[in-house]
C-alpha positions as CSV (number, residue, x, y, z in Angstrom):
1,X,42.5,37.7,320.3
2,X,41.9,35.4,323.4
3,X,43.3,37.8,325.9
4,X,41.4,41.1,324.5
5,X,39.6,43.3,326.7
6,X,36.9,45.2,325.7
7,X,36.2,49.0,326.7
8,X,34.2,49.8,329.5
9,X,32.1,51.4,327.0
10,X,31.1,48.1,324.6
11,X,31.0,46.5,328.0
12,X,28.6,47.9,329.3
13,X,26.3,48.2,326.3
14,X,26.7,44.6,326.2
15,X,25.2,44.2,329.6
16,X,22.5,46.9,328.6
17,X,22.0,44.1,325.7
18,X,21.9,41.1,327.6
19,X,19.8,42.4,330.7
20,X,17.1,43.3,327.8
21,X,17.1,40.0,326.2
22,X,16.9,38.1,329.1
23,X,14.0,39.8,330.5
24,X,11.4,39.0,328.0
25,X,13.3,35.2,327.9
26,X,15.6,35.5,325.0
27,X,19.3,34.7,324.4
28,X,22.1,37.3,323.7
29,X,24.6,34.9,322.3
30,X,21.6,34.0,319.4
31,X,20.7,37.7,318.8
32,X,25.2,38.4,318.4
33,X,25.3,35.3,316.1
34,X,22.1,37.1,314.0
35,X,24.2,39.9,314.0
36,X,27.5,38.7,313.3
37,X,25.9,36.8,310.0
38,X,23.6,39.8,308.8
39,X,24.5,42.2,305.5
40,X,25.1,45.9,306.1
41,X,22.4,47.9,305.9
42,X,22.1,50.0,302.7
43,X,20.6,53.4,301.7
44,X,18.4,51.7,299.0
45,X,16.7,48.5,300.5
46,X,15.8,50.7,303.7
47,X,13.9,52.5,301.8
48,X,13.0,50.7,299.5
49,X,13.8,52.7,296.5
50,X,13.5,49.9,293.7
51,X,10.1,49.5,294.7
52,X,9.4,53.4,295.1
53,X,11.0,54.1,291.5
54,X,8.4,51.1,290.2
55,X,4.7,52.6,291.6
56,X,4.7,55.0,288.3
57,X,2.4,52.7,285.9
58,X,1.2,55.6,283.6
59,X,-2.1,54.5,281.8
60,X,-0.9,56.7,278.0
61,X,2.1,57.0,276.6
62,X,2.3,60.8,277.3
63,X,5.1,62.0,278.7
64,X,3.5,64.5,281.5
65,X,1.9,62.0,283.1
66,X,4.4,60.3,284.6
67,X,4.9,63.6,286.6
68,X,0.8,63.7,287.5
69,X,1.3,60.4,289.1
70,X,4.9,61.6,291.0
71,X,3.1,64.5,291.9
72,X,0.4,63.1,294.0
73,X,2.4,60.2,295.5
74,X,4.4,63.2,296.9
75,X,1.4,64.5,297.9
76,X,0.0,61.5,299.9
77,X,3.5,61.0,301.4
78,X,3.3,64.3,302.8
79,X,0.0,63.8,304.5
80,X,1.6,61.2,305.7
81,X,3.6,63.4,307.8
82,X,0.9,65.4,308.7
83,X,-1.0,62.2,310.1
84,X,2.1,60.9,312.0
85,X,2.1,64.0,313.9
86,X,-1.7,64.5,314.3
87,X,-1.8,61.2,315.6
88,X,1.4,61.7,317.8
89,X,-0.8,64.2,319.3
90,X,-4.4,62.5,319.2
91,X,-3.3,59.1,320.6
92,X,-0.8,59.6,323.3
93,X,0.2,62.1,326.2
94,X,2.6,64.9,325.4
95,X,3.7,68.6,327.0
96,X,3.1,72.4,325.8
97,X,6.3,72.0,323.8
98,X,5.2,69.1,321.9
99,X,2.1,70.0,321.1
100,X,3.1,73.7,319.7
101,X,6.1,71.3,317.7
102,X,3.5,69.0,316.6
103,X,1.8,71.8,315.3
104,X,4.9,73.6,313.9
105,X,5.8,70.6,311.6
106,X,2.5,70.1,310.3
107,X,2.8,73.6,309.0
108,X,5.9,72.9,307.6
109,X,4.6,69.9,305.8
110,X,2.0,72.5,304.4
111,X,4.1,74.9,303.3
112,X,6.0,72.2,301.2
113,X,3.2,71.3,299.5
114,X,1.8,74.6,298.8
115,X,4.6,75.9,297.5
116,X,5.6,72.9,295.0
117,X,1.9,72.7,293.8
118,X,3.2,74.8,290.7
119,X,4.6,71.4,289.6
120,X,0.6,70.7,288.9
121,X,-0.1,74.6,288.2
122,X,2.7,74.9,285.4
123,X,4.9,71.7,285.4
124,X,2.7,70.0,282.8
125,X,1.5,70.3,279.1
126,X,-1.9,71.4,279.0
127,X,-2.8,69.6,276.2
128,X,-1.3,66.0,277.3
129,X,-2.9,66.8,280.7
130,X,-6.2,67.1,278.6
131,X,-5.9,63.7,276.8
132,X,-4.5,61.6,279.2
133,X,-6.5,62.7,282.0
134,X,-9.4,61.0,279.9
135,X,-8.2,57.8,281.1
136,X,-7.8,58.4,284.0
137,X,-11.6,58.1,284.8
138,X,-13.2,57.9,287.1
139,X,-10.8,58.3,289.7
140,X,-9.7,61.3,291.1
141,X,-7.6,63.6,293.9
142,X,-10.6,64.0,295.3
143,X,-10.8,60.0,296.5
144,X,-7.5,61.2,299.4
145,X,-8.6,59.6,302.2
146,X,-5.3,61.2,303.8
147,X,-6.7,64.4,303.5
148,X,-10.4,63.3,304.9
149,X,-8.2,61.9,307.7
150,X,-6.6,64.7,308.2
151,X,-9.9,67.0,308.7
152,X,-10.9,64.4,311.1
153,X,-8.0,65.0,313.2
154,X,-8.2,68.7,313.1
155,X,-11.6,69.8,314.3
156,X,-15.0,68.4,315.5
157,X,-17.0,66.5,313.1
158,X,-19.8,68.8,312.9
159,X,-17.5,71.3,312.0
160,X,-17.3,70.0,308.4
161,X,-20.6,70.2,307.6
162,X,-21.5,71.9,304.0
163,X,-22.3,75.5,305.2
164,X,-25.5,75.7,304.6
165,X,-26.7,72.7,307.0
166,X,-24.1,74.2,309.3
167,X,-26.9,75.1,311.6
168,X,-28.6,71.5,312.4
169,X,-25.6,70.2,313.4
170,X,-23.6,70.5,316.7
171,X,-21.5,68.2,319.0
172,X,-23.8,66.3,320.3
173,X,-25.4,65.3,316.4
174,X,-24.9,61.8,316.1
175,X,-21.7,61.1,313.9
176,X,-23.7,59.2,311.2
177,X,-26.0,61.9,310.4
178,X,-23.3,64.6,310.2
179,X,-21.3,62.4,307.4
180,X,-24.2,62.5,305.2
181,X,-23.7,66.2,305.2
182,X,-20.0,66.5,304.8
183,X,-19.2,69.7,302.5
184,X,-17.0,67.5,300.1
185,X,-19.4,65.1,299.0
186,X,-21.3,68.1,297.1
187,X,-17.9,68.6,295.3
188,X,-18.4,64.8,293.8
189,X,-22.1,65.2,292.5
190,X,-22.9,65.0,288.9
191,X,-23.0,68.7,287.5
192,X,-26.6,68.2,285.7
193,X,-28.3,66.4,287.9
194,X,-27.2,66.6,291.5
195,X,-26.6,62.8,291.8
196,X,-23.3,61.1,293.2
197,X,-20.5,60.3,290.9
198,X,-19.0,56.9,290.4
199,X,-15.9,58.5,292.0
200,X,-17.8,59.6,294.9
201,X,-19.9,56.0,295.3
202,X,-16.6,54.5,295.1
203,X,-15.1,56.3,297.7
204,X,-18.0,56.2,300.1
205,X,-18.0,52.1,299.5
206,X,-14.1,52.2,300.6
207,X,-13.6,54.7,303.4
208,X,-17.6,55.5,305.2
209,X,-17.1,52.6,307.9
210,X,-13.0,54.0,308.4
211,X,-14.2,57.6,308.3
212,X,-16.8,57.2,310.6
213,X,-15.3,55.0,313.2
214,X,-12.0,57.7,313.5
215,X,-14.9,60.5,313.9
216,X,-16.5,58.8,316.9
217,X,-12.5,57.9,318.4
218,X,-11.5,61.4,318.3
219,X,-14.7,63.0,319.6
220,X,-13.1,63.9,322.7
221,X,-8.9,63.9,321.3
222,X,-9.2,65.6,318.3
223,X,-6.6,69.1,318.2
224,X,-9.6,71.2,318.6
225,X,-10.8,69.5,321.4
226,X,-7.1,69.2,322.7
227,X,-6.4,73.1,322.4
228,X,-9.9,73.7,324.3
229,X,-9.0,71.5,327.1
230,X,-5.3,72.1,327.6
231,X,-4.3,75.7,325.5
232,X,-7.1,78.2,325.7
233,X,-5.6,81.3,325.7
234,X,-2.1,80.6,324.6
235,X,-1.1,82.7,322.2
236,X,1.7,80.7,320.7
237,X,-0.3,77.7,320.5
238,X,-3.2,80.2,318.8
239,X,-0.7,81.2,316.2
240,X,0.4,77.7,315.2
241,X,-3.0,76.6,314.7
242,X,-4.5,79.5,313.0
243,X,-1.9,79.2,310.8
244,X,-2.7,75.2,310.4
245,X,-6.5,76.5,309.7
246,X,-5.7,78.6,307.0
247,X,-3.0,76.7,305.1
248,X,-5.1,73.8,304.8
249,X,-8.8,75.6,304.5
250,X,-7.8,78.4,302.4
251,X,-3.9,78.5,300.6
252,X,-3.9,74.5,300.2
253,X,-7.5,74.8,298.5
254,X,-6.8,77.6,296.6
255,X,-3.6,75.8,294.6
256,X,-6.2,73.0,293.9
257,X,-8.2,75.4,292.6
258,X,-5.8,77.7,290.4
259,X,-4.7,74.2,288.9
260,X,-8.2,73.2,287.9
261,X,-9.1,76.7,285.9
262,X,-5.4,76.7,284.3
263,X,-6.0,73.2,282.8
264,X,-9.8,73.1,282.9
265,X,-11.4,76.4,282.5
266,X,-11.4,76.7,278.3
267,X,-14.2,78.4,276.6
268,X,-16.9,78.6,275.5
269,X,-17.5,76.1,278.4
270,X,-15.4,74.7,281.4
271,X,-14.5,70.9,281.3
272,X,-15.7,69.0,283.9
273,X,-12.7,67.5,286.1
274,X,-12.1,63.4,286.3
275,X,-15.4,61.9,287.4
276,X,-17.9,64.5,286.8
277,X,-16.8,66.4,290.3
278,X,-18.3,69.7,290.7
279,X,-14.7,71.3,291.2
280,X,-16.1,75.2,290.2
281,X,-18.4,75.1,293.3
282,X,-16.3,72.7,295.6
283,X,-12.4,74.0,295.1
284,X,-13.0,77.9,296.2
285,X,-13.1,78.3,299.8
286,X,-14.5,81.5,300.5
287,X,-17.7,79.0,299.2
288,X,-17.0,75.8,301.7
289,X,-16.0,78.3,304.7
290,X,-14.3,75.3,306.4
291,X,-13.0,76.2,309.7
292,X,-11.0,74.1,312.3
293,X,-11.2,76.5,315.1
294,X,-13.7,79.5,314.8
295,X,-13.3,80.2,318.3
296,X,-9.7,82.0,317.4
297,X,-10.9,84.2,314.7
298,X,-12.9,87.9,315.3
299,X,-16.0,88.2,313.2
300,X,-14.7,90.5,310.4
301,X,-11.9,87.2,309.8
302,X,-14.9,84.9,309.5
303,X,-16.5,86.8,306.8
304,X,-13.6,87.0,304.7
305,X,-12.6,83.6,305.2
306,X,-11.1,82.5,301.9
307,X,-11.0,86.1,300.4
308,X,-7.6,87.4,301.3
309,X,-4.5,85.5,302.2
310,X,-3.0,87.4,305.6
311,X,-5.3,86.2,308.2
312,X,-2.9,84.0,309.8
């Protein structure tokens, strides 16, 4: 074993190795004896699955909602995905290619959740949804920061405005005023009296200060501001983001919505959703007319925005 020679290939990794360790001061030999003593690495403590399979702490004993809860920690994981590359994007330095791949994945990461949301449309009984969703108050899917993160990412502040303030707002607003007019805080007033919900004082208490501090950091970095400095007029990178527009202001939405009125819409009357939010006026959005990046859009597209599902 004494008399061994080593390729020139482990060789010369190991002076790769020990020309790294040395120049921020540290030892080879310590990091090969670390090495030498460690456990293989296994599929299940690298990602944590024991831990994973033990975040499902139903509050009822019904059945279905134990798939409620898997279903929206899926959900969250894949914003997760969206915000790795947003921020891959919004935070660092990158070419044509990567931006339009950026872009490309993200839509991925959309269409995967659009097209399992029938786990939430059809994947549950209505009536245990209806019972155990009782206890589930007052918390709700609309408290995703994720998803407010990723809006913030996407387009200028002002941007998301509630439609009908639209017009006092522009870049220049100051940040604070334009998050007291954010379109989805109507969607978490009280349907009788126009006050704020517990779920929506909650959230505000939680996320405002993060919200608000990512809206004045991406002023200038955000992918709208991004394509307007670096991509105007390439169609490629057009197409990618029109179709990022629309999946996550129209398709995405409209799931939400088609789930709410199969579980929610009973008559003589329609149930209000967990927390009082005023998901009839806030889900559809041909009524929020949320828009990343107008600019790519001709004027007939505008007006039907949330009406038909082949603009992008």
């Amino acid at each position: 074993m004494g008399n061994r020679t080593f390729s020139p290939e482990i060789l010369d990794k190991l002076e790769q190795l020990e020309a790294k360790y040395k120049s921020s001061g540290q030892n080879l030999g310590s990091y090969l004896d670390g090495l030498l003593h460690a456990d293989y690495l296994t599929y299940w403590d690298y990602i944590h699955l024991d831990t994973l399979l033990s975040l499902q702490t139903p509050k009822t004993s019904f059945p279905d909602e134990r798939i409620f809860i898997l279903y929206h920690q899926i959900s969250e994981l894949y914003f997760r995905l969206i915000l790795t590359e947003q921020e891959r994007l919004t935070q660092g330095t990158f070419t044509r290619e990567e931006f339009k791949r950026s872009l490309n994945r993200m839509n991925r990461y959309f269409d995967h959740l659009i097209d399992s949301f029938d786990v939430m449309i059809d994947g549950m009984d209505t009536d245990q949804f209806l019972q155990f969703r009782m206890s589930l108050l007052p918390a709700s899917g609309f408290q995703s920061a994720q998803y407010r993160m990723i809006e913030i990412n996407s387009t200028d502040f002002h941007l998301l405005v509630a439609p009908d303030q639209r017009d006092q707002f522009n870049e220049y607003s100051s940040i604070e005023d334009i998050y007291e007019s954010l379109y989805w805080k109507r969607g978490a007033t009280e349907l009788a009296t126009g006050k704020k919900t517990l779920t929506l004082i909650q959230f505000e208490e939680k996320y405002s200060k993060q919200f608000i501090q990512m809206a004045h950091d991406l002023k200038d970095t955000n992918l709208r501001q991004l394509y307007l400095k670096n991509f105007q007029g390439d169609k490629e990178v057009e197409h990618e983001l029109r179709n990022l527009d629309y999946k996550a202001n129209v398709t995405w939405p409209l799931m939400h919505y088609r789930s709410a009125a199969r579980y929610l819409n009973r008559d003589p009357k329609e149930i209000k959703a967990t927390g009082g939010t005023n998901w009839q006026k806030y889900l559809p959005p041909k009524k929020q007319q949320v828009v990343f990046y107008p600019g790519l859009y001709k004027e007939q597209e505008m007006e039907d925005w949330g009406k038909k599902e082949n603009l992008h």
